[in-house]
N, C-alpha and C positions, 0 to 999 in steps of 0.2 A: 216282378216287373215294377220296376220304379214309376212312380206316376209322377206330370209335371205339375209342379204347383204354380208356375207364373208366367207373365209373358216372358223376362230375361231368361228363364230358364226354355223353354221353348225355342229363343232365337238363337239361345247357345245349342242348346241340343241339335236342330236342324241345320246348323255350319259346323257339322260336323265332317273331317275327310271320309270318314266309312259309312257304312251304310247303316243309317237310322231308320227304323221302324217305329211309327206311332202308332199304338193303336185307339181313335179314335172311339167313345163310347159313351153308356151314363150308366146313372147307377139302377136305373126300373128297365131294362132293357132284358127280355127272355133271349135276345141271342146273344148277348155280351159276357153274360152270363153264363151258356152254357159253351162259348170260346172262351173263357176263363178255365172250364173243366180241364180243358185239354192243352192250352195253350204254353204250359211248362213245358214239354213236352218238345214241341216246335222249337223253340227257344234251344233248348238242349241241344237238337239239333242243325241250329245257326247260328252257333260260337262267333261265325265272324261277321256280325250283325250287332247293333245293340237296341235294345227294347222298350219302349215307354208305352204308358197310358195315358189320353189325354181325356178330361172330360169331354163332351163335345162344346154342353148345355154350358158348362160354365167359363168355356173359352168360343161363345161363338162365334165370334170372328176370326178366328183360325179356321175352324169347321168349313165357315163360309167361304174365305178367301182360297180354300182348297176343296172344294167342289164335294164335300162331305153331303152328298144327301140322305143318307140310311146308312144305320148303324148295328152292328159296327164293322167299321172300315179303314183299313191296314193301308197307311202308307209310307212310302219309302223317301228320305231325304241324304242328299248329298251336298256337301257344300252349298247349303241355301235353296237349293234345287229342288222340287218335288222333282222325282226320276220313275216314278209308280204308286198305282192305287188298284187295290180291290177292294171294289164296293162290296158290299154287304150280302149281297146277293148272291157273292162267290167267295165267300168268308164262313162256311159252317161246317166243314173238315177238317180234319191235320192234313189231309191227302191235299185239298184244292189248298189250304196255305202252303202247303210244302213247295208244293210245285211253282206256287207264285213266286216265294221267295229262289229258290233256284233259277228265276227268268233272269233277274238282277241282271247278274254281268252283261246281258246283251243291251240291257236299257242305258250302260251309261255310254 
């Protein structure tokens, strides 16, 4: 998963027409970490998605401006759009991401 390294890079990623997934996160984080174990996996699974990491800590005005309270947390952009978020809280399965990502097409 490609991570972003700037803000032009971020605001090009989320005007994207398809569906962007960031996943928000940092680098001391126990559960970011252990959705890293699995999270190839997912990905494989949603070829028609594309996938970033973002810091949270060192983009946090991003984090902030999209309601990032706990990490990490998977959100979806379309054309500039935030269209979905799953907090962290429902971020610690391939199952409960799966499912999330599958809701997509009803949210746009």
């Amino acid at each position: 998963m490609e991570r972003i390294q700037s803000e032009q890079q971020y605001l090009d990623t989320i005007n994207s027409d398809g569906f962007t997934v960031i996943k928000f996160d940092t680098t001391w984080c126990p559960d970011c970490k252990n959705l890293d174990r699995f999270i190839g996996d997912v990905i494989d699974q949603h070829t028609d998605k594309t996938f970033y990491a973002l810091d949270a800590e060192k983009f946090q005005p991003f984090a902030e401006e999209n309601g990032v309270r706990g990490i990490p947390s998977l959100l979806v952009f379309q054309n500039g759009k935030k269209i979905a978020h799953l907090h962290s809280k429902w971020a610690k399965t391939p199952a409960q991401i799966s499912e999330y990502l599958e809701t997509l097409e009803s949210k746009v």
